[in-house]
Structures are given as C-alpha cells and as structure tokens.
C-alpha angles and dihedrals in degrees: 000000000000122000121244123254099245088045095056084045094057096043088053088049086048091047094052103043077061095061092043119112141164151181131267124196145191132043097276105043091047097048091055089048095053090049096047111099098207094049110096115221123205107163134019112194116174149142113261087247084049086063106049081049094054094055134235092256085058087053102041094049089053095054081199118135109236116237101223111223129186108237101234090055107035106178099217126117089241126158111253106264103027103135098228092178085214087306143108135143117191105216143153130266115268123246125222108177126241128320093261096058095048106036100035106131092216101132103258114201095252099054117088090188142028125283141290137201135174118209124206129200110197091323086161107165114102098220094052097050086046097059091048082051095054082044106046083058095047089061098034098253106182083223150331115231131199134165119270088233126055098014142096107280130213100287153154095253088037094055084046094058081047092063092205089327094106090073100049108036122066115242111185120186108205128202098232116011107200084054092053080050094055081048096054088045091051086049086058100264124150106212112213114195124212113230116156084205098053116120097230127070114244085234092051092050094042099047093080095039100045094105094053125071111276129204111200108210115202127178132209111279115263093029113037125208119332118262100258086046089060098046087051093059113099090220138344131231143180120228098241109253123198094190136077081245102058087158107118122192105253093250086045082057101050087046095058090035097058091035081057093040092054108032110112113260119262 
C-alpha cells in the first residue's frame, strides 16, 4: 500500500531533523551542553586554556575527545563576530516531545504551582529569545513556544545568549502557533497577551487566574503580535509603567511579566 503524501512528508522532516547539526559556542553554553545527558554531542573543538576553564567534570561527562585548535585559526564554520571564548561543540538539536507532553497542566510531582508558558510571534533575534529563555528558567516556565517559521531557531548565538538555559528550558517551535494556543486553551490555560496599549494592567488581569495555568504571549518588538495571534489571546494587558518611557525590550517584558505570573498573591 502507498504511503500517503503527508506520511512520507513527515517521515523526510523527521529525517532531516535527524541530520541536522550546529554549533554551539562560549564557555557557558558549551559547558551545560556537555553536561546534559539528552544532548547529543559530535565534535568538541577548543584552545588548550578553553579547556582548563571548562572543567574536568564538563569533560568527563561528555566522554567526547577535545579537537585542540590554535586561537588565531579556530577551525570552526562560525559566523564572523561570534564570540567563541576558545570554545565550540558541534550537536544536534535537542528534542522535547510534543506540546502536550511538555505543557500538560496535570500537577507533576516536581511543580509546586501551576504552570507557566511564554509564548513568542515572530520574536526572531537570537539574543532576545536566549535571554527569555535564561528567564523563563529562572522562574520554572513549563516552555517557551515559538513558530517554526519566522522565529529565532535552536543556535550557537542563541545558546550564548542562554547562557546555559538552552539545556535546561523547553523550547518548543510549533508548526502553527495560534493552534498550539487553542491547544493550550483546550489544556486549561488562560493566554494573556502583552499590548502596551491594552486597557487592563497585567496585574489586574493575572490576580484572579493565578491559581490556573497561564500562558504570557509576547510579540516581536515594532510590530507586536500578528493579528490572529491577538484575537487568540483570551485577554490583553499592559505591564504598569511609573515613568514618561514606559517601552521595555521584549526579553525586559517577559521578565517583569513572569516575575509578575509566578510571585506569590497578595
């Protein structure tokens, strides 16, 4: 019997995903990865100081044998300017399961609240999607979820900006997000949209939900979040500002927003 067309699809994306590999790059990006059991680790190229910063535990754990490069000639395909700090590991990318096995609200032995996710539309610079990523494990986010397209992907400059975070919070790239959001709705999650020019406070909006499972929606900086992305949102709220610039870097607002999502009430 002949496979579908959408079967044998699915089968090449998976293939591929397979084949896939990247570079990732500094210190501590490099070090987390070496040390994470599911990350799985192909090439090790640093300096001979690189090493005796990374540690011999990071080393060991990896049982991978270290490439040493001279400094002024690293031999790795980096774009011009990463700042590699004498150290690089080719990988693949990691792989977190579906939506539903990550994000499921149903109380897991380990969470002490309820669950949090941060949503992303079209947030495409690395550096800002690696430091929601340090954030959103700083403050326990189940995940944080982007589109596969027009969106910043698993990378080296997006592990730096990590700083570690990458191995440790689920970032999960969906095919379609505003049906990942129905999903999440359909989880129990209440999605709360971030619009500087909503009407509502985002502590007003979060005091009576803070004891459901929230998801925070933020969209690229300039032009917010698309259209579809707002009207899936079950409300929208503005982050309370004191001062005349009440404008926050994308990575700044999910910071106060999930400070905000997981503080205590009261």
């Amino acid at each position: 019997m002949k496979k579908p067309k959408w079967v044998i699809e699915k089968e090449r994306t998976r293939r591929a995903a397979r084949e896939e590999t990247l570079w990732l790059f500094g210190l501590h990006a490099v070090r987390a990865a070496l040390v994470n059991p599911a990350r799985e680790k192909l090439r090790l190229v640093a300096t001979r100081n690189a090493l005796e910063r990374l540690g011999h535990e990071a080393l060991a754990a990896a049982r991978l044998e270290p490439e040493i490069a001279d400094a002024r000639r690293f031999p790795v395909p980096l774009d011009p300017g990463s700042v590699h700090q004498g150290v690089a590991l080719e990988v693949r990318p990691l792989e977190w399961g579906s939506l539903g096995d990550v994000c499921a609200p149903q109380r897991r032995r380990e969470d002490a609240d309820a669950p949090r996710v941060v949503l992303l539309d079209r947030v495409s610079d690395p550096h800002n999607a690696g430091a929601i990523l340090r954030t959103a494990a700083v403050f326990g986010a189940r995940a944080v979820i982007a589109p596969r397209r027009h969106a910043a992907p698993e990378s080296g400059a997006l592990a730096k900006a990590a700083s570690g975070a990458l191995e440790l919070q689920p970032y999960l790239r969906v095919p379609n997000l505003a049906r990942a959001m129905t999903e999440l709705k359909n989880m129990g999650y209440t999605l709360i949209g971030l619009d500087g020019a909503a009407d509502a406070e985002l502590e007003a909006v979060l005091a009576p939900r803070r004891a459901g499972p929230i998801g925070l929606v933020l969209g690229a900086e300039g032009p917010g979040m698309r259209a579809l992305t707002r009207e899936s949102c079950d409300h929208l709220a503005r982050i309370a500002a004191t001062g005349a610039f009440a404008s926050l870097n994308v990575s700044n607002a999910a910071a106060v927003a999930l400070y905000a999502a997981v503080r205590a009430p009261g």
